[in-house]
N, CA, C and O atoms as a GROMACS GRO file, in nm:
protein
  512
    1UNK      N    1   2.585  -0.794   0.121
    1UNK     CA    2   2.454  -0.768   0.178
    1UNK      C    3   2.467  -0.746   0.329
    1UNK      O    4   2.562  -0.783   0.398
    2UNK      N    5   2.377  -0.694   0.362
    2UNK     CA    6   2.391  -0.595   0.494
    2UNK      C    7   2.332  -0.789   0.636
    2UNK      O    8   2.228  -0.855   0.632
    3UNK      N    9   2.426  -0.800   0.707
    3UNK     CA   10   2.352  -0.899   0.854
    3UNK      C   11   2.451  -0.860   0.951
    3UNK      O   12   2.559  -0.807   0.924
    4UNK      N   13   2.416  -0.882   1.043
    4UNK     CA   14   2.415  -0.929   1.202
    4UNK      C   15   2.410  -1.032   1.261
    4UNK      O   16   2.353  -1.128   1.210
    5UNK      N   17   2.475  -1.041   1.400
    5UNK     CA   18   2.479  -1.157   1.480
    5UNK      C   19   2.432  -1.098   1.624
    5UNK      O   20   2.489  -1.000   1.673
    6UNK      N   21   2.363  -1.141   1.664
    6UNK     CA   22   2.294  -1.102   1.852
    6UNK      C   23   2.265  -1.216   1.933
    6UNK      O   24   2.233  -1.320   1.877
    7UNK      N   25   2.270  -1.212   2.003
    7UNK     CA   26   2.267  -1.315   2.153
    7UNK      C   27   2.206  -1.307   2.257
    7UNK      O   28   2.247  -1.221   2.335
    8UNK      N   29   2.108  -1.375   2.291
    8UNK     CA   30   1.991  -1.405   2.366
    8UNK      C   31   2.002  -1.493   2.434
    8UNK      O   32   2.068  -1.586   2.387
    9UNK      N   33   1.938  -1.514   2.592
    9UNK     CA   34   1.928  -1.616   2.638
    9UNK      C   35   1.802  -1.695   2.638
    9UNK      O   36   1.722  -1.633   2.568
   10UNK      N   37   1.750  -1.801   2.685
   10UNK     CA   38   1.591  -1.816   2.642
   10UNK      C   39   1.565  -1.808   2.756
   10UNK      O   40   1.622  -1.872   2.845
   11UNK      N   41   1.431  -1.687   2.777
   11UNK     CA   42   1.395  -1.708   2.922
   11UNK      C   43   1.262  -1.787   2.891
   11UNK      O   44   1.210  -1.825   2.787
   12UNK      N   45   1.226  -1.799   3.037
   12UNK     CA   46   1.123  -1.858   3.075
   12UNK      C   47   0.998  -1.831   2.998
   12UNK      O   48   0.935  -1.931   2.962
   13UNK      N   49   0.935  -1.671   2.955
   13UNK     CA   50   0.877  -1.687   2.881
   13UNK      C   51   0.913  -1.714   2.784
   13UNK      O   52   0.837  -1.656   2.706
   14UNK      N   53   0.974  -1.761   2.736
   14UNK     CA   54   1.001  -1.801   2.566
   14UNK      C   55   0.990  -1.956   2.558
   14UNK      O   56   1.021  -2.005   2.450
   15UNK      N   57   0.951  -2.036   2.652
   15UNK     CA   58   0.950  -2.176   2.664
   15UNK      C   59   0.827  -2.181   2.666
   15UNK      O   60   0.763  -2.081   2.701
   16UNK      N   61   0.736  -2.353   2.612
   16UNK     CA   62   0.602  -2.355   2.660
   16UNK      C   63   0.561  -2.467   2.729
   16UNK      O   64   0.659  -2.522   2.779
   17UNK      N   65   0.488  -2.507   2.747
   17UNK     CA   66   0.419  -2.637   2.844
   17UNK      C   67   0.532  -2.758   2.816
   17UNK      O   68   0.524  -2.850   2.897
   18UNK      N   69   0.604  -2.767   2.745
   18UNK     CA   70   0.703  -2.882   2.738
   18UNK      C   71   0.808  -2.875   2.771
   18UNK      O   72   0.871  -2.981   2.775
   19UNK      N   73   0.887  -2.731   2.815
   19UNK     CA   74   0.961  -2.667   2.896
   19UNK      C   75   1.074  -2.654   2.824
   19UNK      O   76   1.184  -2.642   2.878
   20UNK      N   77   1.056  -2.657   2.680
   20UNK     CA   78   1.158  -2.598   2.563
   20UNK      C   79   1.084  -2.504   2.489
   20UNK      O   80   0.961  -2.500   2.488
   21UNK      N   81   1.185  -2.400   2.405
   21UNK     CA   82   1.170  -2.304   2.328
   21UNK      C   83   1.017  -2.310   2.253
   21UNK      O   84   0.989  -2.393   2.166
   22UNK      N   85   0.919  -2.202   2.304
   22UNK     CA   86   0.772  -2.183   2.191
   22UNK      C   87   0.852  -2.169   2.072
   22UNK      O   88   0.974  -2.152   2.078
   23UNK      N   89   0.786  -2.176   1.964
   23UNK     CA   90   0.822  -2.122   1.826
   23UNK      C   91   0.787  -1.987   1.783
   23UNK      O   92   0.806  -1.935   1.673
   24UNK      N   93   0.733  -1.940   1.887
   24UNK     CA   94   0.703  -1.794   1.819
   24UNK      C   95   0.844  -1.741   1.909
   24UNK      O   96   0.898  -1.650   1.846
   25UNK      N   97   0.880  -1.757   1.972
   25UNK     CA   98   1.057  -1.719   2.046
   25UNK      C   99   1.120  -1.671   1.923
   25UNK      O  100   1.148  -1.556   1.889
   26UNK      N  101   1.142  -1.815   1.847
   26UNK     CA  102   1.244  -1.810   1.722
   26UNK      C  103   1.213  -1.632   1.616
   26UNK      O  104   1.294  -1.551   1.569
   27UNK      N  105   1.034  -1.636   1.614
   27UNK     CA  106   1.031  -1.518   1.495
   27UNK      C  107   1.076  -1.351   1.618
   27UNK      O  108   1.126  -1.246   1.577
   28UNK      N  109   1.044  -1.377   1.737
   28UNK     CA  110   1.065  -1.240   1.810
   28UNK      C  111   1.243  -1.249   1.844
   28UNK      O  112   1.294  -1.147   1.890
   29UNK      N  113   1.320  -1.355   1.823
   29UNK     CA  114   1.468  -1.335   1.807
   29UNK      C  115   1.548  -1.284   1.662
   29UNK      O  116   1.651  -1.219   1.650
   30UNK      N  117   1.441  -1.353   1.540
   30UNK     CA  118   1.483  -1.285   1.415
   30UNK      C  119   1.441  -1.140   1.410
   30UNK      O  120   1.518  -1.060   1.358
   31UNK      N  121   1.314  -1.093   1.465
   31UNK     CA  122   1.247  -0.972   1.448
   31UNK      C  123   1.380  -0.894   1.543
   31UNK      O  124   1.432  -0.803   1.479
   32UNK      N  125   1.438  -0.916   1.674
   32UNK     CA  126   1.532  -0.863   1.719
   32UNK      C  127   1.666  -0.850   1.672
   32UNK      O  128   1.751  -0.781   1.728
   33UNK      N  129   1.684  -0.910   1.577
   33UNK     CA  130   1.807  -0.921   1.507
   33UNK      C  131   1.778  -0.816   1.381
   33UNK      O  132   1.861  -0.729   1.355
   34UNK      N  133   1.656  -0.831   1.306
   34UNK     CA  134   1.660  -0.702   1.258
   34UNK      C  135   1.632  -0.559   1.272
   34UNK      O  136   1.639  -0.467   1.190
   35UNK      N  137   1.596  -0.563   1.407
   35UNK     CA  138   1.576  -0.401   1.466
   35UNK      C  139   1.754  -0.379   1.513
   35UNK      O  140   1.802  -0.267   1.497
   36UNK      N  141   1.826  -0.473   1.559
   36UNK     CA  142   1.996  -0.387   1.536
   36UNK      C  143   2.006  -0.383   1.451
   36UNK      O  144   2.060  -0.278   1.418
   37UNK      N  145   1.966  -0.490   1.321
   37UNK     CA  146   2.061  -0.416   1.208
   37UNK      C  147   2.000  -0.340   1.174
   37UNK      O  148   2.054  -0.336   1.064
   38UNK      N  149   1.909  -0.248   1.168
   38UNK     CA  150   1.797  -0.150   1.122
   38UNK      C  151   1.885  -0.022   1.190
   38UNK      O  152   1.915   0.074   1.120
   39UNK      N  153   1.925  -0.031   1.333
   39UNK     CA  154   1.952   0.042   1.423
   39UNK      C  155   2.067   0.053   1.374
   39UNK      O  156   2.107   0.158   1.325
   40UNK      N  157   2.154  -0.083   1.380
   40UNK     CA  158   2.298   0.001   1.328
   40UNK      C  159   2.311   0.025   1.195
   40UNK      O  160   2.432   0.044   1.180
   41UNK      N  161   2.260   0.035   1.092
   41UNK     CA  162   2.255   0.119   0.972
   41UNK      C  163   2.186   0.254   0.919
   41UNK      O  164   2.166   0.304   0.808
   42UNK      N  165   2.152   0.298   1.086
   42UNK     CA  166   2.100   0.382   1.100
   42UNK      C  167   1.945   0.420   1.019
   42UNK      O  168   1.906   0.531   0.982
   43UNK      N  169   1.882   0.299   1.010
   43UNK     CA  170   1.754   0.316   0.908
   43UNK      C  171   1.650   0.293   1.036
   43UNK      O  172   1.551   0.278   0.963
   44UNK      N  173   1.616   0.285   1.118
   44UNK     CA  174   1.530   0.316   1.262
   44UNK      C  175   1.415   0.372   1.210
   44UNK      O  176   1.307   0.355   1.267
   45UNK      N  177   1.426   0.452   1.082
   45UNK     CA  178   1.290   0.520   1.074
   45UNK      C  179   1.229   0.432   0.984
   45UNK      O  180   1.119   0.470   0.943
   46UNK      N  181   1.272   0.322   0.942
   46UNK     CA  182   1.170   0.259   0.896
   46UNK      C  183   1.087   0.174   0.975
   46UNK      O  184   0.981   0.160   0.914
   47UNK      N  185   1.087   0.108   1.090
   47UNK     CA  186   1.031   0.063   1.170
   47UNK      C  187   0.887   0.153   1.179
   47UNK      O  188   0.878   0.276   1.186
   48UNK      N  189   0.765   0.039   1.174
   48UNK     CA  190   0.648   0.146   1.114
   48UNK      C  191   0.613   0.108   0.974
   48UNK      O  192   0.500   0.086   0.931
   49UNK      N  193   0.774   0.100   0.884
   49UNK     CA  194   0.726   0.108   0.734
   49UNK      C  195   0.712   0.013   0.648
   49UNK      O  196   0.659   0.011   0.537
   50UNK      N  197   0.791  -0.102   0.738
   50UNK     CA  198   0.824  -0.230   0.686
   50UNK      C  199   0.715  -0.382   0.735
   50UNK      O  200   0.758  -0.486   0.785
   51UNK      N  201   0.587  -0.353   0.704
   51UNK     CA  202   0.534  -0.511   0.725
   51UNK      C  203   0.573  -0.636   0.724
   51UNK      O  204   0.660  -0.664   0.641
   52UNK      N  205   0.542  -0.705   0.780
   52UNK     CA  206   0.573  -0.830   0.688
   52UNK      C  207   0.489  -0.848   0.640
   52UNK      O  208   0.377  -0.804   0.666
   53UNK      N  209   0.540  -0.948   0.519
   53UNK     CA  210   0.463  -1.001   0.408
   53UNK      C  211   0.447  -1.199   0.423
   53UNK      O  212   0.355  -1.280   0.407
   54UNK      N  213   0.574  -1.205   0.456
   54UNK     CA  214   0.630  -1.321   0.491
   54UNK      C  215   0.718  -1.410   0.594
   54UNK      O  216   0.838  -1.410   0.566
   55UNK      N  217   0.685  -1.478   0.698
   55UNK     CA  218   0.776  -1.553   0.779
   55UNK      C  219   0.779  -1.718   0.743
   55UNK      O  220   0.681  -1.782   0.703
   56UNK      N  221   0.897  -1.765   0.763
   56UNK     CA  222   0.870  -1.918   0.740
   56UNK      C  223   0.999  -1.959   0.833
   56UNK      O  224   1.102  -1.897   0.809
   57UNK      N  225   1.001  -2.035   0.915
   57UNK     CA  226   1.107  -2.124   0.943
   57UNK      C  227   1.120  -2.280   1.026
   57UNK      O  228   1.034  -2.309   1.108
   58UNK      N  229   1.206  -2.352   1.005
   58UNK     CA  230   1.251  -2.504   1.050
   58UNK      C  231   1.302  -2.495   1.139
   58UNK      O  232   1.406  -2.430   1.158
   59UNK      N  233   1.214  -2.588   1.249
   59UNK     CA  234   1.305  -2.610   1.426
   59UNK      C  235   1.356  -2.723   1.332
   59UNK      O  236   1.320  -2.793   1.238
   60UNK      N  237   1.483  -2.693   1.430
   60UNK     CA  238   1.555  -2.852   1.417
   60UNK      C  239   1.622  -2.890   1.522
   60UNK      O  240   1.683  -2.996   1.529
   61UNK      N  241   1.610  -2.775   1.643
   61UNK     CA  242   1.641  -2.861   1.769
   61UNK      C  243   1.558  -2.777   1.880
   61UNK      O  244   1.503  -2.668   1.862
   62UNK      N  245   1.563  -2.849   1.989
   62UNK     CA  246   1.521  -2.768   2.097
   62UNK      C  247   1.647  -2.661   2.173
   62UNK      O  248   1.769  -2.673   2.186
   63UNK      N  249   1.540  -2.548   2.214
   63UNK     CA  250   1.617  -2.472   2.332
   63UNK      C  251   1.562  -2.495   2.480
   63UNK      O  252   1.442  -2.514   2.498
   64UNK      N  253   1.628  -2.495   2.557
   64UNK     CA  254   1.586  -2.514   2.678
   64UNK      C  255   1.630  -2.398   2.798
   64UNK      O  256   1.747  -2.376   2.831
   65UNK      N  257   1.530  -2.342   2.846
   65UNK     CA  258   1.513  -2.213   2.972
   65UNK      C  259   1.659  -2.204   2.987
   65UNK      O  260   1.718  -2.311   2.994
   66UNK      N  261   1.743  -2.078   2.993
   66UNK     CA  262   1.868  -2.051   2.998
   66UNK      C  263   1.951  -2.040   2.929
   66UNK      O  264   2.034  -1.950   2.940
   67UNK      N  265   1.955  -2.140   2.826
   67UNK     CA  266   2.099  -2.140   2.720
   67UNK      C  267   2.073  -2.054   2.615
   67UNK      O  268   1.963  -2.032   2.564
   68UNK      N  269   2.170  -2.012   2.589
   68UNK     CA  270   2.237  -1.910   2.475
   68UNK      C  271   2.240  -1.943   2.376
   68UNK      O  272   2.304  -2.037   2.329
   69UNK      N  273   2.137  -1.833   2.302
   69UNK     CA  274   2.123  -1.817   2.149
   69UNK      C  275   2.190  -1.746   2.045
   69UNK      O  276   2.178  -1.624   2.042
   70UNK      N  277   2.241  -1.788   1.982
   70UNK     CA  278   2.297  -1.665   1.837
   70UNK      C  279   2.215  -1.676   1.750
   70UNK      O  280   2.178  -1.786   1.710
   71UNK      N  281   2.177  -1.584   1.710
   71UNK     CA  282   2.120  -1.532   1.589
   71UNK      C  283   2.167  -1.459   1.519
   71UNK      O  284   2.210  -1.350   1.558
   72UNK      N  285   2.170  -1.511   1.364
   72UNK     CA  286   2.210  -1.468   1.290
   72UNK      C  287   2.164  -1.368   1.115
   72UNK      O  288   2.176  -1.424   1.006
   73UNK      N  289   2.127  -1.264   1.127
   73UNK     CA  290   2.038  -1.258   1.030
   73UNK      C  291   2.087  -1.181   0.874
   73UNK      O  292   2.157  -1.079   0.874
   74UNK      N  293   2.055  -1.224   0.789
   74UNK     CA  294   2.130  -1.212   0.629
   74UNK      C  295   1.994  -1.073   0.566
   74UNK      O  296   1.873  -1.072   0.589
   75UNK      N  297   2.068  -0.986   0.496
   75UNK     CA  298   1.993  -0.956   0.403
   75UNK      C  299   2.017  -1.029   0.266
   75UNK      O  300   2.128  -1.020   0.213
   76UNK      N  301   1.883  -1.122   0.188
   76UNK     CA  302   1.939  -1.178   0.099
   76UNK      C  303   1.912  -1.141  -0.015
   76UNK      O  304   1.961  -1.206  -0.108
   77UNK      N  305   1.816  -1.015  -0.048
   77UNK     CA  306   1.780  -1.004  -0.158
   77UNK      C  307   1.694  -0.858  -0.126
   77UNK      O  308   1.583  -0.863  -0.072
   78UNK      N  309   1.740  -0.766  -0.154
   78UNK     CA  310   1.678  -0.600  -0.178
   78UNK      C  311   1.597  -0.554  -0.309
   78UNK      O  312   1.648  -0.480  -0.393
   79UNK      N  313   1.484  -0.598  -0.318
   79UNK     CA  314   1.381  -0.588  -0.451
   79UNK      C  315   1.297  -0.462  -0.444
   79UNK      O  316   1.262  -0.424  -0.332
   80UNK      N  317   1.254  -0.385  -0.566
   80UNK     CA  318   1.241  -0.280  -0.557
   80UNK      C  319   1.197  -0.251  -0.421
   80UNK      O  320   1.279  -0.216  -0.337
   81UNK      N  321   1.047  -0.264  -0.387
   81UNK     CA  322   1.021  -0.254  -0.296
   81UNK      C  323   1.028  -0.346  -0.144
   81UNK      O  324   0.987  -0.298  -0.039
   82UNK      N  325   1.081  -0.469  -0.152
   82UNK     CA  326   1.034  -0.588  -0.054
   82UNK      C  327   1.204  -0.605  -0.038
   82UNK      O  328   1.295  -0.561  -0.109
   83UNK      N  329   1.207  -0.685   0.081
   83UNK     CA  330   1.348  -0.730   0.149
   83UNK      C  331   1.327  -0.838   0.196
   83UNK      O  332   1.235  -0.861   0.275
   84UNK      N  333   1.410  -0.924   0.152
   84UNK     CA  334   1.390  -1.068   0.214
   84UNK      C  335   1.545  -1.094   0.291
   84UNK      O  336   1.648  -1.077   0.226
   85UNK      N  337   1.547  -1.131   0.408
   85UNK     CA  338   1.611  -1.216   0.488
   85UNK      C  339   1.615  -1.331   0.520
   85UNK      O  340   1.512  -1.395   0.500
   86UNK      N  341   1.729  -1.400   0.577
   86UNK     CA  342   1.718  -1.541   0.588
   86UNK      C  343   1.794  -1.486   0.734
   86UNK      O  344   1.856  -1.383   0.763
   87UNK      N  345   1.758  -1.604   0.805
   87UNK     CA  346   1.840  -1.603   0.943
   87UNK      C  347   1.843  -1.761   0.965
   87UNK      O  348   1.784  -1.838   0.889
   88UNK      N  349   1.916  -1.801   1.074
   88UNK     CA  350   2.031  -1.917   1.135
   88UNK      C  351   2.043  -1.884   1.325
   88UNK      O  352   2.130  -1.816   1.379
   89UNK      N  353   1.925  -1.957   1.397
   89UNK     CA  354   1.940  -1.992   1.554
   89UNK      C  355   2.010  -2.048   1.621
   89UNK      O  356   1.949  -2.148   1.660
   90UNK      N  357   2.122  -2.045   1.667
   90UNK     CA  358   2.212  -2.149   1.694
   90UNK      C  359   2.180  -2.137   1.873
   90UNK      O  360   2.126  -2.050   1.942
   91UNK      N  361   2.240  -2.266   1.900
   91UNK     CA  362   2.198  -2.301   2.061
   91UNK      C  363   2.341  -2.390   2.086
   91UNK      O  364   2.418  -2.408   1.992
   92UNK      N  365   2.367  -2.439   2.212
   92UNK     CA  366   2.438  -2.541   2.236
   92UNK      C  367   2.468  -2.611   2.138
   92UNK      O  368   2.582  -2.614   2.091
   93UNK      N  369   2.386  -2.668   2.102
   93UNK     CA  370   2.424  -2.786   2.044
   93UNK      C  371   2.451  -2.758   1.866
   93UNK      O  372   2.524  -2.835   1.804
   94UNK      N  373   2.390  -2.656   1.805
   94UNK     CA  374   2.405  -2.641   1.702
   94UNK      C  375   2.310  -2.534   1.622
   94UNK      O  376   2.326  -2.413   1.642
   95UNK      N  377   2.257  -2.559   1.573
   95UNK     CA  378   2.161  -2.534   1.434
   95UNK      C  379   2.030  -2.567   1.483
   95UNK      O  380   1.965  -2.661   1.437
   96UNK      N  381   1.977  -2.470   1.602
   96UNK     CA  382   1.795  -2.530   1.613
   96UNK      C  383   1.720  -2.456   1.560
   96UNK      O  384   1.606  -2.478   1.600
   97UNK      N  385   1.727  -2.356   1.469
   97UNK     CA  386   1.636  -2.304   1.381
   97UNK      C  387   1.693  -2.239   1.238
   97UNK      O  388   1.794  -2.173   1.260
   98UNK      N  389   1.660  -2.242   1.125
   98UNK     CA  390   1.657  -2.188   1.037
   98UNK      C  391   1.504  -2.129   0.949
   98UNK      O  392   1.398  -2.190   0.949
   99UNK      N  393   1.526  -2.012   0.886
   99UNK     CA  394   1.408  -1.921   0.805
   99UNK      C  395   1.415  -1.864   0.716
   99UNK      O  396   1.512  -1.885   0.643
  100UNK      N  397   1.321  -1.766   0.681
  100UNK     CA  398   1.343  -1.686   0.618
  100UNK      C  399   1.220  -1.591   0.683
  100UNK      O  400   1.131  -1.628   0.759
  101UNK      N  401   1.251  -1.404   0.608
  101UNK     CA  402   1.127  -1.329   0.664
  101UNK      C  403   1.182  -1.184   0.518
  101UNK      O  404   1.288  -1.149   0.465
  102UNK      N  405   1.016  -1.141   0.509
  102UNK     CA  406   1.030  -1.055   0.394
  102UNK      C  407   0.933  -0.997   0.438
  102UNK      O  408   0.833  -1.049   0.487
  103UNK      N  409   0.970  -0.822   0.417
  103UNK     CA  410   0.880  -0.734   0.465
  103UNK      C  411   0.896  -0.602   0.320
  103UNK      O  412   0.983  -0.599   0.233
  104UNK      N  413   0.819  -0.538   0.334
  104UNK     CA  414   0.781  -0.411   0.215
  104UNK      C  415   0.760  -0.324   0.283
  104UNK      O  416   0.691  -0.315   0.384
  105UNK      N  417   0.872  -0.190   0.184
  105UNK     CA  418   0.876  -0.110   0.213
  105UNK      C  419   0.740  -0.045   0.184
  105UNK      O  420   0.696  -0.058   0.070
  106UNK      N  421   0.656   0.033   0.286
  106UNK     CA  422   0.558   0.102   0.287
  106UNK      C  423   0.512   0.206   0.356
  106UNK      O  424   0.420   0.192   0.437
  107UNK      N  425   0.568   0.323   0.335
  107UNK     CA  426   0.579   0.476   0.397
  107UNK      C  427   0.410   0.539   0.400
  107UNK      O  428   0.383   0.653   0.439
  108UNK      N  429   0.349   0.480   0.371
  108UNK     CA  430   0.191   0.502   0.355
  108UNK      C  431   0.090   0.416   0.355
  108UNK      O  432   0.099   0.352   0.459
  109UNK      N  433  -0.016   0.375   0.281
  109UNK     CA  434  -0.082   0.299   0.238
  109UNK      C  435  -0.037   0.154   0.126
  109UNK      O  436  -0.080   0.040   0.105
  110UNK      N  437   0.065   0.235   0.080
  110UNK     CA  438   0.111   0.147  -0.036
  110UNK      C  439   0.228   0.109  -0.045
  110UNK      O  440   0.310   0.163   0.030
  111UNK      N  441   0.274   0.000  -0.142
  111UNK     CA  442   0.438  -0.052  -0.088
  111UNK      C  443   0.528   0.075  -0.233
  111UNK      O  444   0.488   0.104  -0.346
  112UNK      N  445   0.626   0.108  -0.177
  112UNK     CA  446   0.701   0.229  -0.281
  112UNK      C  447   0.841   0.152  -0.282
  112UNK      O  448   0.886   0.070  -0.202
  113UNK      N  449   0.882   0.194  -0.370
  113UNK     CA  450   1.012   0.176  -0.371
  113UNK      C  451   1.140   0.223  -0.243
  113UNK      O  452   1.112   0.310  -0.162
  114UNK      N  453   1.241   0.172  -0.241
  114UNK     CA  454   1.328   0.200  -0.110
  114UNK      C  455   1.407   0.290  -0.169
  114UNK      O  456   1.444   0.261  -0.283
  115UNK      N  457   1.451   0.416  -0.111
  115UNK     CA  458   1.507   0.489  -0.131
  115UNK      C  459   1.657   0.516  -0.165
  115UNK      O  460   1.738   0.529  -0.074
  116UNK      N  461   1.685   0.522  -0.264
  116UNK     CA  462   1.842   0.473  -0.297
  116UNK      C  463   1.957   0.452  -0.200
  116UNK      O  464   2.035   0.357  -0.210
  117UNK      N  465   1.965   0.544  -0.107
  117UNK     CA  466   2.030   0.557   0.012
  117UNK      C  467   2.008   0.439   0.126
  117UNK      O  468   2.089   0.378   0.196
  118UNK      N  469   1.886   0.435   0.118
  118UNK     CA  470   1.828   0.343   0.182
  118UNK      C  471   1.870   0.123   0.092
  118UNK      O  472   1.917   0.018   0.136
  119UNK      N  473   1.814   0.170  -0.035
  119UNK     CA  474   1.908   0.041  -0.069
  119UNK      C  475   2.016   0.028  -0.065
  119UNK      O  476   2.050  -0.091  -0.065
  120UNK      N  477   2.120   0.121  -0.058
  120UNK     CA  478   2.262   0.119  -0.071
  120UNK      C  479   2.322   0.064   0.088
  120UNK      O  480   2.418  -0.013   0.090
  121UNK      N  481   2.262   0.104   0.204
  121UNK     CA  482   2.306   0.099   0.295
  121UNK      C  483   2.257  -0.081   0.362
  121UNK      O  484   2.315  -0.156   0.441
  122UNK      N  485   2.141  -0.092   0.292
  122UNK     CA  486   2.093  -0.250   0.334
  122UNK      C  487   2.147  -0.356   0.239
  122UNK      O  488   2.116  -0.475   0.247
  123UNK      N  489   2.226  -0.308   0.155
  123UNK     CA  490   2.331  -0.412   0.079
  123UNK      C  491   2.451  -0.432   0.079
  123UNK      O  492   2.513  -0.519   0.017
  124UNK      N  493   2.518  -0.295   0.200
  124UNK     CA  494   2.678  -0.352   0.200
  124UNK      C  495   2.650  -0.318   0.347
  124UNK      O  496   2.762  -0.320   0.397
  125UNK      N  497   2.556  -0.285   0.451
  125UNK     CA  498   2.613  -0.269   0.598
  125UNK      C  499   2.635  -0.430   0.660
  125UNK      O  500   2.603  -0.540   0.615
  126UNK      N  501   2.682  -0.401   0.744
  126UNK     CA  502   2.731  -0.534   0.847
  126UNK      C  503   2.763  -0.487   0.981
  126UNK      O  504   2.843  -0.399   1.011
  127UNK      N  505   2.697  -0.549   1.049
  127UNK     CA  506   2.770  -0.520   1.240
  127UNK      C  507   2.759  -0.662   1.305
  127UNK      O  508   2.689  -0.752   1.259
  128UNK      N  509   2.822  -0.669   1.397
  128UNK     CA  510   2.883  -0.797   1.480
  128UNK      C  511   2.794  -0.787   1.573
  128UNK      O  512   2.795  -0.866   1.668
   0.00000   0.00000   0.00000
């Protein structure tokens, strides 16, 4: 299955009144992790086509203004129409977020099936 790894630092806006990581940080670092892999599998034109349907994920540690994030994001499951991912936040210290996020393919009004080419390439790509 097609993931990526990207690296972020946390800035300032991404912290809130307690002067560690907001939680909406965590979904705009997974959402960035899948616009490279979108980008490097050359599927870019779906951006637009893909809603979400679904986000969910577990802090389990804090980030704090400056330090370096990896993110890591999985394709885990390519269903006719819908894609679900799981991703993995790592910080200093370890493991401060884990999720999941599922979006549908929808070139119009309605969710369609993904285009063979298009499933083929989101089940074996990979970039670093």
């Amino acid at each position: 299955m097609g993931a990526v790894t990207v690296e972020r630092r946390v800035e300032w806006s991404d912290t809130d009144a307690a002067g560690h990581h907001h939680f909406s940080a965590i979904q705009r670092w997974a959402e960035a992790a899948e616009a490279e892999l979108l980008r490097s599998l050359d599927l870019d034109s779906l951006f637009g086509r893909i809603p979400r349907v679904h986000f969910s994920a577990d802090y389990l540690s804090r980030l704090w203004f400056g330090e370096q994030v990896r993110i890591e994001l999985r394709v885990d499951k390519v269903g006719t129409s819908s894609l679900h991912y799981s991703f993995t936040v790592y910080g200093p210290a370890g493991v401060a977020a884990e999720g999941r996020m599922s979006v549908v393919h929808s070139p119009s009004t309605q969710s369609a099936p993904w285009p063979d080419q298009v499933r083929q390439k989101l089940m074996e790509g990979t970039c670093a």
